[in-house]
mmCIF file as Biopython writes it, N, C-alpha, C and O atoms, coordinates in Angstrom:
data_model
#
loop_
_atom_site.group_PDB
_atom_site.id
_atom_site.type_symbol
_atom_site.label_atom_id
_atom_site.label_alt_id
_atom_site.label_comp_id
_atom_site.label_asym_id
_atom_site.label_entity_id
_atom_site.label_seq_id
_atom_site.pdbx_PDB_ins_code
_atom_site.Cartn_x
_atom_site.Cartn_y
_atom_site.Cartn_z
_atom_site.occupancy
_atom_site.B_iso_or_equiv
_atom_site.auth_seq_id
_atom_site.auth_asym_id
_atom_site.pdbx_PDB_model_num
ATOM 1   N N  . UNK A ? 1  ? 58.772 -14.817 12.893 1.0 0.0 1  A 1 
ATOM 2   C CA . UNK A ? 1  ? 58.050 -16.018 12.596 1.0 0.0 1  A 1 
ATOM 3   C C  . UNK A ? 1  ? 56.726 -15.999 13.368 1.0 0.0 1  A 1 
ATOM 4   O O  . UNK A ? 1  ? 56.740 -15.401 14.444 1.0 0.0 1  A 1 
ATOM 5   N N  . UNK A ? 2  ? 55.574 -16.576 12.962 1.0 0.0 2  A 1 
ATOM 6   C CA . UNK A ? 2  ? 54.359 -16.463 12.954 1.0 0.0 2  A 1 
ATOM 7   C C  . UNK A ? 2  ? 54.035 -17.279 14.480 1.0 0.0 2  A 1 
ATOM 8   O O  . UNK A ? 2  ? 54.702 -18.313 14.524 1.0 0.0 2  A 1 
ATOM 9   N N  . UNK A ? 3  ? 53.454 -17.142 15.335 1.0 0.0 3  A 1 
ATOM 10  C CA . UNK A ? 3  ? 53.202 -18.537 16.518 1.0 0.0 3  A 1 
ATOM 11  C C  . UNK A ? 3  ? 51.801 -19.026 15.566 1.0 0.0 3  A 1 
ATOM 12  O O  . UNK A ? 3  ? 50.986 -18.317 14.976 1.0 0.0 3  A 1 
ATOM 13  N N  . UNK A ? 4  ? 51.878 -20.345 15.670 1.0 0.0 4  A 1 
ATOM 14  C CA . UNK A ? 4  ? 50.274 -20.674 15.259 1.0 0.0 4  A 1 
ATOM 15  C C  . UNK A ? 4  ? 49.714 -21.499 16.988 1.0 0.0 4  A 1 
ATOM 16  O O  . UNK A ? 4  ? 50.242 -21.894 18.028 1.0 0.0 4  A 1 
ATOM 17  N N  . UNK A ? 5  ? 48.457 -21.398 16.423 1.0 0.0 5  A 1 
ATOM 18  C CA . UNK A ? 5  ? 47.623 -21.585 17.807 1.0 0.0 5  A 1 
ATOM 19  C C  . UNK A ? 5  ? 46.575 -22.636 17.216 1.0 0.0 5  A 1 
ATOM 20  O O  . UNK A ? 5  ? 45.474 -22.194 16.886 1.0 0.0 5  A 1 
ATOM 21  N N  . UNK A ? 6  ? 46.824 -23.905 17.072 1.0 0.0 6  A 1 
ATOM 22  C CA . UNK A ? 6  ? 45.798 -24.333 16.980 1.0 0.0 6  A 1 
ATOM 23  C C  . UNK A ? 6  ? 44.790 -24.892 17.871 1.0 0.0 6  A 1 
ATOM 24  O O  . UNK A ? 6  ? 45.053 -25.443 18.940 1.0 0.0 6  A 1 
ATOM 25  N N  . UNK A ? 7  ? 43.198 -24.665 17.207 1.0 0.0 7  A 1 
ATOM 26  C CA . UNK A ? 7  ? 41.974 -24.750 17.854 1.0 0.0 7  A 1 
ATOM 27  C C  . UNK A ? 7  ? 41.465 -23.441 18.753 1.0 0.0 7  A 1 
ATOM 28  O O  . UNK A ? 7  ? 40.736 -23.175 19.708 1.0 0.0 7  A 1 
ATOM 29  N N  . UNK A ? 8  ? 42.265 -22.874 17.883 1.0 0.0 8  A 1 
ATOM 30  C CA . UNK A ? 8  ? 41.509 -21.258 18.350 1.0 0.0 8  A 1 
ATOM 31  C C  . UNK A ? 8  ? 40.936 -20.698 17.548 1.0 0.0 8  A 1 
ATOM 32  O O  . UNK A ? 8  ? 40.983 -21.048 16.369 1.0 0.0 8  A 1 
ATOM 33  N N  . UNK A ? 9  ? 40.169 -19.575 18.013 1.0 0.0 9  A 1 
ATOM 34  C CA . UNK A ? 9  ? 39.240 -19.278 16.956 1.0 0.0 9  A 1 
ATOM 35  C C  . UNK A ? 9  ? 38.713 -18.130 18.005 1.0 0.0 9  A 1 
ATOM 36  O O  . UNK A ? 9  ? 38.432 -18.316 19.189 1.0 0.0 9  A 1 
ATOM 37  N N  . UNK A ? 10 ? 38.642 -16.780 17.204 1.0 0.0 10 A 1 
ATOM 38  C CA . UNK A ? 10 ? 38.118 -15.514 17.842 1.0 0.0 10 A 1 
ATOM 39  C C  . UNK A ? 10 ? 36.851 -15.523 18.284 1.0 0.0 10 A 1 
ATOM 40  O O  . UNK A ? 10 ? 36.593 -14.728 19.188 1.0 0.0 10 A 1 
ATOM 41  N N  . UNK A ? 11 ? 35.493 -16.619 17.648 1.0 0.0 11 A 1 
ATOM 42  C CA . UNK A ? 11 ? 34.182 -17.048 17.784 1.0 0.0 11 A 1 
ATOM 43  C C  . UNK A ? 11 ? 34.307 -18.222 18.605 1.0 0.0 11 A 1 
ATOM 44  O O  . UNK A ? 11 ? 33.261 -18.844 18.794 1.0 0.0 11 A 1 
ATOM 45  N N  . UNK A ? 12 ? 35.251 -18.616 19.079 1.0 0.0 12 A 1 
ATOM 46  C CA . UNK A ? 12 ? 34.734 -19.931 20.258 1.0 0.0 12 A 1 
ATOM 47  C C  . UNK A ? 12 ? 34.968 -19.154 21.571 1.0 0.0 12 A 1 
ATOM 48  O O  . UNK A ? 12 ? 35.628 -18.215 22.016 1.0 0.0 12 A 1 
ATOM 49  N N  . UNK A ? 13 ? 33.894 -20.235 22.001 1.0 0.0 13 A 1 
ATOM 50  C CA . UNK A ? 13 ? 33.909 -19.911 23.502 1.0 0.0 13 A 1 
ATOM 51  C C  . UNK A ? 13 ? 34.057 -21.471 24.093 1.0 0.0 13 A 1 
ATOM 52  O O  . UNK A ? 13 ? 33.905 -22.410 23.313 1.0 0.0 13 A 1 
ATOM 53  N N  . UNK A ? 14 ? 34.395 -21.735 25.665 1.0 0.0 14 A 1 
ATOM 54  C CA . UNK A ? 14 ? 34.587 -22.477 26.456 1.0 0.0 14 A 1 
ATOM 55  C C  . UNK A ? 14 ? 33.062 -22.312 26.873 1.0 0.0 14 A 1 
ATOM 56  O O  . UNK A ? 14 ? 32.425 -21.259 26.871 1.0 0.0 14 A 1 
ATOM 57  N N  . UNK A ? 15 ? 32.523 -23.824 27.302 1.0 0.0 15 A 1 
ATOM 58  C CA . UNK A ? 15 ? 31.186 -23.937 27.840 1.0 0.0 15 A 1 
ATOM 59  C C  . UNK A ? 15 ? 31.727 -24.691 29.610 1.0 0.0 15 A 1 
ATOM 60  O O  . UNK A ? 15 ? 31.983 -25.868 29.865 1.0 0.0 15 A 1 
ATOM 61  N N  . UNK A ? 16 ? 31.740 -23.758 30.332 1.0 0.0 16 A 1 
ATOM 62  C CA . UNK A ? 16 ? 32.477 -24.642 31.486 1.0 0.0 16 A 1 
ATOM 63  C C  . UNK A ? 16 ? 31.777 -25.900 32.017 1.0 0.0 16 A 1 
ATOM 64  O O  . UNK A ? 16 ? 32.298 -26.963 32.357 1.0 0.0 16 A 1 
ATOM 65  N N  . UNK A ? 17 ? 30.238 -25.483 32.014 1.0 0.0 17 A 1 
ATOM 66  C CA . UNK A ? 17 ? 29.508 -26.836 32.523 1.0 0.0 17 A 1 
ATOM 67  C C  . UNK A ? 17 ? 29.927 -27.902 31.893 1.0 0.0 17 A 1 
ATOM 68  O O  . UNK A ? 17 ? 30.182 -28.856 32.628 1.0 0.0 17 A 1 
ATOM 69  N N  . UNK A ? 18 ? 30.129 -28.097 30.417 1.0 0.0 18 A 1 
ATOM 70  C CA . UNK A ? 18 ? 30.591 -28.961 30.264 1.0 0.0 18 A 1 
ATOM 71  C C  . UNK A ? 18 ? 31.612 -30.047 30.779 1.0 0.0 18 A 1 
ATOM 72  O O  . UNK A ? 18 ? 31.610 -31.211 31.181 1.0 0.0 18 A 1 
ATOM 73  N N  . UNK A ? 19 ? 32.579 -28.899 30.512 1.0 0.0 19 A 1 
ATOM 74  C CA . UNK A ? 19 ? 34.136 -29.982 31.180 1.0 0.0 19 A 1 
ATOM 75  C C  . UNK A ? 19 ? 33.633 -30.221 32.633 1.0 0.0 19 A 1 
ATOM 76  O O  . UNK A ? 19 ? 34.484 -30.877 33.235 1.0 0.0 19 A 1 
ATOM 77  N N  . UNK A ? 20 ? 32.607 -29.941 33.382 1.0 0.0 20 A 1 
ATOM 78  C CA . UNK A ? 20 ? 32.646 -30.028 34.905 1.0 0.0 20 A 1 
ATOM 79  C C  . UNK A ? 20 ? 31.709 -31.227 34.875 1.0 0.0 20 A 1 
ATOM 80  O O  . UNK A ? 20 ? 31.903 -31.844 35.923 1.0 0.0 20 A 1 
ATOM 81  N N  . UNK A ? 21 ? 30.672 -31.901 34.054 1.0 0.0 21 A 1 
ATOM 82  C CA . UNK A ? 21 ? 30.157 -32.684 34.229 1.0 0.0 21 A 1 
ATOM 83  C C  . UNK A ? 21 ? 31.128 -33.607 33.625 1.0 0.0 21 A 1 
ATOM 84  O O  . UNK A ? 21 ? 30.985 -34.548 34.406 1.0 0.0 21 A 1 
ATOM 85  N N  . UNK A ? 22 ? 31.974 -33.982 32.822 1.0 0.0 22 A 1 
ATOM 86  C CA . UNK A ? 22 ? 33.068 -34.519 31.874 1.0 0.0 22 A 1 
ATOM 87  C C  . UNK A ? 22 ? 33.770 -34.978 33.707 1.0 0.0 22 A 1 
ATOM 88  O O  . UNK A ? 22 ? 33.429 -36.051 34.205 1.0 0.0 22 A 1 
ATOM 89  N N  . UNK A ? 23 ? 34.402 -34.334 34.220 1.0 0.0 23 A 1 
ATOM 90  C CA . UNK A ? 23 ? 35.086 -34.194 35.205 1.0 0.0 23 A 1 
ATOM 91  C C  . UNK A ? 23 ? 34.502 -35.074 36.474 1.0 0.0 23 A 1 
ATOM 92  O O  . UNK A ? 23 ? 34.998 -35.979 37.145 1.0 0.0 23 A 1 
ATOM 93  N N  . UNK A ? 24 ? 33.016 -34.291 36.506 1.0 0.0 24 A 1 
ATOM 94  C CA . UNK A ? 24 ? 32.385 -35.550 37.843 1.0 0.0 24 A 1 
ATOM 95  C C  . UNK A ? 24 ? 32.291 -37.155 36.977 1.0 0.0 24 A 1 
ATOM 96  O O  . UNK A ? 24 ? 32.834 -38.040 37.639 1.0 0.0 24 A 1 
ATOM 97  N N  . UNK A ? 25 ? 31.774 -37.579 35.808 1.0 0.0 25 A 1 
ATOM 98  C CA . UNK A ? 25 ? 31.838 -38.464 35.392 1.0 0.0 25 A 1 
ATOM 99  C C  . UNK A ? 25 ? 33.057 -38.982 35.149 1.0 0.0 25 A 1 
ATOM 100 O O  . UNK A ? 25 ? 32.871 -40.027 34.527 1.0 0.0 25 A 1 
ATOM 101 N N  . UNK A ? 26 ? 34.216 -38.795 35.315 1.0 0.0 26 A 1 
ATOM 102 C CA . UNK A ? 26 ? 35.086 -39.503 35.167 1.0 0.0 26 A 1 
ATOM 103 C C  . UNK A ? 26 ? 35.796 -39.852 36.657 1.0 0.0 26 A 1 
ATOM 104 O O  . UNK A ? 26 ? 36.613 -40.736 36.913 1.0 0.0 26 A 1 
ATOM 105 N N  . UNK A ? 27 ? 35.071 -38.637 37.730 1.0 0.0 27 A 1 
ATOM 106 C CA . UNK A ? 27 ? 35.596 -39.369 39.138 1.0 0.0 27 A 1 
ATOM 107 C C  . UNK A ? 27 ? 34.916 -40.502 39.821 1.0 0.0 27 A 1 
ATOM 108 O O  . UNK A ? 27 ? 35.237 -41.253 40.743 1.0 0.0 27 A 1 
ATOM 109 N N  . UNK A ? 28 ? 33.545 -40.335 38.829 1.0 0.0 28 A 1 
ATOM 110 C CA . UNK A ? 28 ? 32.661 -41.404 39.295 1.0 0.0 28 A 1 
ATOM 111 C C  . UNK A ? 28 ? 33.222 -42.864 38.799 1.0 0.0 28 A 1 
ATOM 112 O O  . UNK A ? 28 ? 33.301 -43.872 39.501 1.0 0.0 28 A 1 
ATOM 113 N N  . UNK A ? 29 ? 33.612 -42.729 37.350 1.0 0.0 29 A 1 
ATOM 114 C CA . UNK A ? 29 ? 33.752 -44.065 36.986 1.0 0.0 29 A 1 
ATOM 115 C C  . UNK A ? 29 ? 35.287 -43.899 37.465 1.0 0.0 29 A 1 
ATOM 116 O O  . UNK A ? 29 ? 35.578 -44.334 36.351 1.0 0.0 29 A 1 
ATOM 117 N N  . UNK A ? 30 ? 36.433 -43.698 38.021 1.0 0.0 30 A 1 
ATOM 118 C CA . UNK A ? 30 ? 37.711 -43.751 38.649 1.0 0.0 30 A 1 
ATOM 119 C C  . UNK A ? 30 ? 36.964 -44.798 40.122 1.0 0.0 30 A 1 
ATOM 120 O O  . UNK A ? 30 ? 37.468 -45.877 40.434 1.0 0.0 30 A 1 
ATOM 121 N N  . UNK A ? 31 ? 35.853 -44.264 40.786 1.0 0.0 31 A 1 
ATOM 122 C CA . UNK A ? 31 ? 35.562 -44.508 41.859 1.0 0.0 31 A 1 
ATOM 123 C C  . UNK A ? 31 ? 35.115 -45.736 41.970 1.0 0.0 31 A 1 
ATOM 124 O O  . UNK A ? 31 ? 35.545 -46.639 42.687 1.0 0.0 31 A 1 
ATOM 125 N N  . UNK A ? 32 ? 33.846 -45.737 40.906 1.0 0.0 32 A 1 
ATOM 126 C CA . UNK A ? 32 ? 33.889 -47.357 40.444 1.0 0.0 32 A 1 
ATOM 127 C C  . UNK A ? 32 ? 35.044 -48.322 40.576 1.0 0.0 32 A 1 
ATOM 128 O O  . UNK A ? 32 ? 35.298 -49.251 41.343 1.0 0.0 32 A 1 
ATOM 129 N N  . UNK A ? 33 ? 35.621 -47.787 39.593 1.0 0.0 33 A 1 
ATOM 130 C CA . UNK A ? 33 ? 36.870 -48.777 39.045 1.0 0.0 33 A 1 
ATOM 131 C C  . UNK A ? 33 ? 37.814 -49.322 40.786 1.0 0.0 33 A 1 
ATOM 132 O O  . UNK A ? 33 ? 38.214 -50.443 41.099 1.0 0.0 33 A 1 
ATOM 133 N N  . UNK A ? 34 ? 37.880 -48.226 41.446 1.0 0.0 34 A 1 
ATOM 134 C CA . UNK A ? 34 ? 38.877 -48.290 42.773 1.0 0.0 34 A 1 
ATOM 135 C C  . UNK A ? 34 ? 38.023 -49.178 43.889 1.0 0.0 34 A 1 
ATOM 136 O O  . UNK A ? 34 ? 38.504 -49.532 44.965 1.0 0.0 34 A 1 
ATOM 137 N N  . UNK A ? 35 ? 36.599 -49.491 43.420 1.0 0.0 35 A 1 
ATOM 138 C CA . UNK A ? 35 ? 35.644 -50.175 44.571 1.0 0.0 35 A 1 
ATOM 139 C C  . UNK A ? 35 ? 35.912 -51.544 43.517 1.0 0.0 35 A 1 
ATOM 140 O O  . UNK A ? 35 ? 36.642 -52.500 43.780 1.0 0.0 35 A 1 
ATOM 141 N N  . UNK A ? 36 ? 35.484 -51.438 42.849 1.0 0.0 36 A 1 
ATOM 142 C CA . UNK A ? 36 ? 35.783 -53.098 42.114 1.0 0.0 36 A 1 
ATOM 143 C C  . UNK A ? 36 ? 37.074 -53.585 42.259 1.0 0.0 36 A 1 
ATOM 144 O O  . UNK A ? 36 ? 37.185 -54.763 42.597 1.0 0.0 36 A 1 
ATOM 145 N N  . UNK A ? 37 ? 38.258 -52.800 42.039 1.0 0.0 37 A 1 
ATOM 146 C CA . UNK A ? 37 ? 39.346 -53.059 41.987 1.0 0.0 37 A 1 
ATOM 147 C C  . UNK A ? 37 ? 40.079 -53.601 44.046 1.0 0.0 37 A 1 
ATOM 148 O O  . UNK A ? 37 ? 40.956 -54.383 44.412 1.0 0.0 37 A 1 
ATOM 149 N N  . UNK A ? 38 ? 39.157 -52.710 44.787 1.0 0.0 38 A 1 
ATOM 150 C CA . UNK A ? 38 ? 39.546 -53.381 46.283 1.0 0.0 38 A 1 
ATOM 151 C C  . UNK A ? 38 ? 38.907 -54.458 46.544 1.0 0.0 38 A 1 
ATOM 152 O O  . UNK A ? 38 ? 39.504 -55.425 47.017 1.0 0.0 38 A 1 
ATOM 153 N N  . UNK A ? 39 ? 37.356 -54.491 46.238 1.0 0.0 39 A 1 
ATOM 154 C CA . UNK A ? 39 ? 36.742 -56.333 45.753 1.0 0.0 39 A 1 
ATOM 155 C C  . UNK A ? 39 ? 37.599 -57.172 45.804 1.0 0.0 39 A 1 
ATOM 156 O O  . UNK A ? 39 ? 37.932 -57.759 46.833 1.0 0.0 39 A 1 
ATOM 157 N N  . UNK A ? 40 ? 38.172 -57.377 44.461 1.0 0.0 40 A 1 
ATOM 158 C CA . UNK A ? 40 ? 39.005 -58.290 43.756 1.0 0.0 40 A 1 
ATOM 159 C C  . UNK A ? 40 ? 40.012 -58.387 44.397 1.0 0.0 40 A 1 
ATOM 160 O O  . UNK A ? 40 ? 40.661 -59.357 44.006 1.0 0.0 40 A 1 
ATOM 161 N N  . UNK A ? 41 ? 40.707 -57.605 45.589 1.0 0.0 41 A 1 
ATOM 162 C CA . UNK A ? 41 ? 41.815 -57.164 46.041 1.0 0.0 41 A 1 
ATOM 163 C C  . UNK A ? 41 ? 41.411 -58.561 47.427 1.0 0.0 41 A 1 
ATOM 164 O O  . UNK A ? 41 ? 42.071 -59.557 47.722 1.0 0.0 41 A 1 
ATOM 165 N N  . UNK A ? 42 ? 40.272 -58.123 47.918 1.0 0.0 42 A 1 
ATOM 166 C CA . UNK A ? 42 ? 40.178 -58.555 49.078 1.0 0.0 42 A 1 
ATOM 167 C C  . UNK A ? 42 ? 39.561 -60.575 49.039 1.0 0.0 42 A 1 
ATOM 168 O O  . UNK A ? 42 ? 39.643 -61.526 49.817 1.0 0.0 42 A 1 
ATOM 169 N N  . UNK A ? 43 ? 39.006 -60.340 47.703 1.0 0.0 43 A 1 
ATOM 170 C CA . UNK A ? 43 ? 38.522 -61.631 47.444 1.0 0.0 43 A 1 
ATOM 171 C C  . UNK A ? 43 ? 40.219 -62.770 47.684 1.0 0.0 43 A 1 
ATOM 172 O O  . UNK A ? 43 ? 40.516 -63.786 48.313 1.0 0.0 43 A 1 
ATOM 173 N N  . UNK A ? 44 ? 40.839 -61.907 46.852 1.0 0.0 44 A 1 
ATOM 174 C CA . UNK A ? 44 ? 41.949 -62.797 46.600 1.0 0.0 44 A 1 
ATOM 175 C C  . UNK A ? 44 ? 42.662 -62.925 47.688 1.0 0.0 44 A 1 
ATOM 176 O O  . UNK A ? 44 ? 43.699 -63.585 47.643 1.0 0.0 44 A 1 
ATOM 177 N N  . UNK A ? 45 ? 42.169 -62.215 49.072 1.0 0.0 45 A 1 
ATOM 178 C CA . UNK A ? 45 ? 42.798 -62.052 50.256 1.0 0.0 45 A 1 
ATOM 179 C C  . UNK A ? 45 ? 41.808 -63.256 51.411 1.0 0.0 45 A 1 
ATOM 180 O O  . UNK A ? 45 ? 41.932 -63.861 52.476 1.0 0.0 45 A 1 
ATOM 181 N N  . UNK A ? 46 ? 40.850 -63.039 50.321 1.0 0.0 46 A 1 
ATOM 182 C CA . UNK A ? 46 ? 39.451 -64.528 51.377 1.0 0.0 46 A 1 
ATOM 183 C C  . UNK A ? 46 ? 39.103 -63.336 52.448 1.0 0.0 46 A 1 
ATOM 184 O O  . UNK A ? 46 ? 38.768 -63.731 53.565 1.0 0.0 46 A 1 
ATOM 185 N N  . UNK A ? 47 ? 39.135 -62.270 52.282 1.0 0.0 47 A 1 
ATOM 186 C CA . UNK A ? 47 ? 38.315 -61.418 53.520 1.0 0.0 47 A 1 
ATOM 187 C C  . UNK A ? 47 ? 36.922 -61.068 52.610 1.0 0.0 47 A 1 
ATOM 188 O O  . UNK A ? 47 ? 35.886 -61.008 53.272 1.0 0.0 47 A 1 
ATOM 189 N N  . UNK A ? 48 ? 36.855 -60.926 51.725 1.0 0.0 48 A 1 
ATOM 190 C CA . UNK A ? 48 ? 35.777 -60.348 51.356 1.0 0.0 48 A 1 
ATOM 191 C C  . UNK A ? 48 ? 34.558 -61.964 51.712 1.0 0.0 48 A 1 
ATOM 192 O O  . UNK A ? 48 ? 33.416 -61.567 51.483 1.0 0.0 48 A 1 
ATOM 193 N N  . UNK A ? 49 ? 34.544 -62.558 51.885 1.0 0.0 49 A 1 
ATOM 194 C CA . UNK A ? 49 ? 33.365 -63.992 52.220 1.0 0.0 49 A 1 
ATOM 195 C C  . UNK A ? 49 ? 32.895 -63.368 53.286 1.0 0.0 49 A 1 
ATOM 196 O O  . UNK A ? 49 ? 31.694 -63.595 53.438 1.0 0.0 49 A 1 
ATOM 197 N N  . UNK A ? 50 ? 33.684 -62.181 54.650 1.0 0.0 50 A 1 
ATOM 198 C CA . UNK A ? 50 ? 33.255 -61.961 55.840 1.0 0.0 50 A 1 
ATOM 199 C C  . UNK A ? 50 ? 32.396 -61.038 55.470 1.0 0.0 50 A 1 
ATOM 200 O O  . UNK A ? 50 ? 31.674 -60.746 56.423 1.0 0.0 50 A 1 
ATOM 201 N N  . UNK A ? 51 ? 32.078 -60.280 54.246 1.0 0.0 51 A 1 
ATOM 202 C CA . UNK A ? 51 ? 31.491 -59.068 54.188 1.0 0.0 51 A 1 
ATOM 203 C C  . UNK A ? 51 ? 30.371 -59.522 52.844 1.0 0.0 51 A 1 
ATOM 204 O O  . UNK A ? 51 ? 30.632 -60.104 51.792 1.0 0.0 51 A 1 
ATOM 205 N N  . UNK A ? 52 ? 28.761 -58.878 53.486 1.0 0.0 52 A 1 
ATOM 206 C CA . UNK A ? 52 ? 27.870 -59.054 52.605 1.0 0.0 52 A 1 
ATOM 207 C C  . UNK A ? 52 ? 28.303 -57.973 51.514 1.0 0.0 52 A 1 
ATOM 208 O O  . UNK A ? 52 ? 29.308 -57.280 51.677 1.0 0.0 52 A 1 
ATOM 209 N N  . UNK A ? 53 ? 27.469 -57.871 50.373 1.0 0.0 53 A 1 
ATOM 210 C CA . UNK A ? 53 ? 27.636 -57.438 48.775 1.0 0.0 53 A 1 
ATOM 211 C C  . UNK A ? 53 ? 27.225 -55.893 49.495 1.0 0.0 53 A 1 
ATOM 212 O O  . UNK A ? 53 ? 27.801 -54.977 48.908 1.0 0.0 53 A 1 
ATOM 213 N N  . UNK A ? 54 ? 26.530 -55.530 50.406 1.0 0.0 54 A 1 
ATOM 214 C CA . UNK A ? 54 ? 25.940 -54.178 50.846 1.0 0.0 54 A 1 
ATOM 215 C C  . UNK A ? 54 ? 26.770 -53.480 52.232 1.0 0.0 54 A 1 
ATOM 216 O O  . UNK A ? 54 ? 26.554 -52.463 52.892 1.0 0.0 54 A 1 
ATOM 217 N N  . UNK A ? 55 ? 27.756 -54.498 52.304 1.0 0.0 55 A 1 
ATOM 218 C CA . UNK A ? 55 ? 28.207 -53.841 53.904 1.0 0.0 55 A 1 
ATOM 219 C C  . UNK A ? 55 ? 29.558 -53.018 53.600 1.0 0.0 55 A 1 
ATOM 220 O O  . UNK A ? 55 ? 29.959 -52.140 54.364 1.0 0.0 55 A 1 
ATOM 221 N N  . UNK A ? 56 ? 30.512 -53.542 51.896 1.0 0.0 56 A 1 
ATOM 222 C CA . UNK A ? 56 ? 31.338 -52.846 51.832 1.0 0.0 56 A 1 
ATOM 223 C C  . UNK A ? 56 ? 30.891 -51.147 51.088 1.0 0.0 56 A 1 
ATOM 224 O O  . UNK A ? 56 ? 30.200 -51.016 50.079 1.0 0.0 56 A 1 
ATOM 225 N N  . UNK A ? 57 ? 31.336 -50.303 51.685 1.0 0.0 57 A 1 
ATOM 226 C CA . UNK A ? 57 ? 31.113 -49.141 51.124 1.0 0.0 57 A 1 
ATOM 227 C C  . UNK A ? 57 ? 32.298 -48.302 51.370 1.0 0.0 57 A 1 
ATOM 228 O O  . UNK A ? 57 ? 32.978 -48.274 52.396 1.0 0.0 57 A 1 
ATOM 229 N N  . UNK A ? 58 ? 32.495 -47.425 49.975 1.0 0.0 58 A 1 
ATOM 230 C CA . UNK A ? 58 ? 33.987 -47.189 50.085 1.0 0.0 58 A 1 
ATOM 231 C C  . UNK A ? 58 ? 33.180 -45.204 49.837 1.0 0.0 58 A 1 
ATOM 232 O O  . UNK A ? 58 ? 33.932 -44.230 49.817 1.0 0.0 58 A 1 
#
């Protein structure tokens, strides 16, 4: 019996830069998401009033 392989192809190639900028942009917006997400964390905790909009840095 035959294996099939799909999305192969003897003429493709992998462009690595790609997936590596794919890769930093998605740790960036993860990173985002984990700084907004401790915000909201700390607001709801009333610590964040002690800290200006520029002093938290994660």
């Amino acid at each position: 019996m035959e294996r099939l392989e799909f999305g192969y192809s003897d003429n493709s190639y992998d462009k690595p830069g790609r997936t590596t900028r794919n890769k930093r942009k998605w740790r960036e917006i993860e990173s985002l998401k984990e700084k907004y997400r401790l915000k909201k964390e700390l607001e709801e905790l009333d610590w964040a009033g002690d800290f200006g909009s520029g002093d938290l840095e994660l």
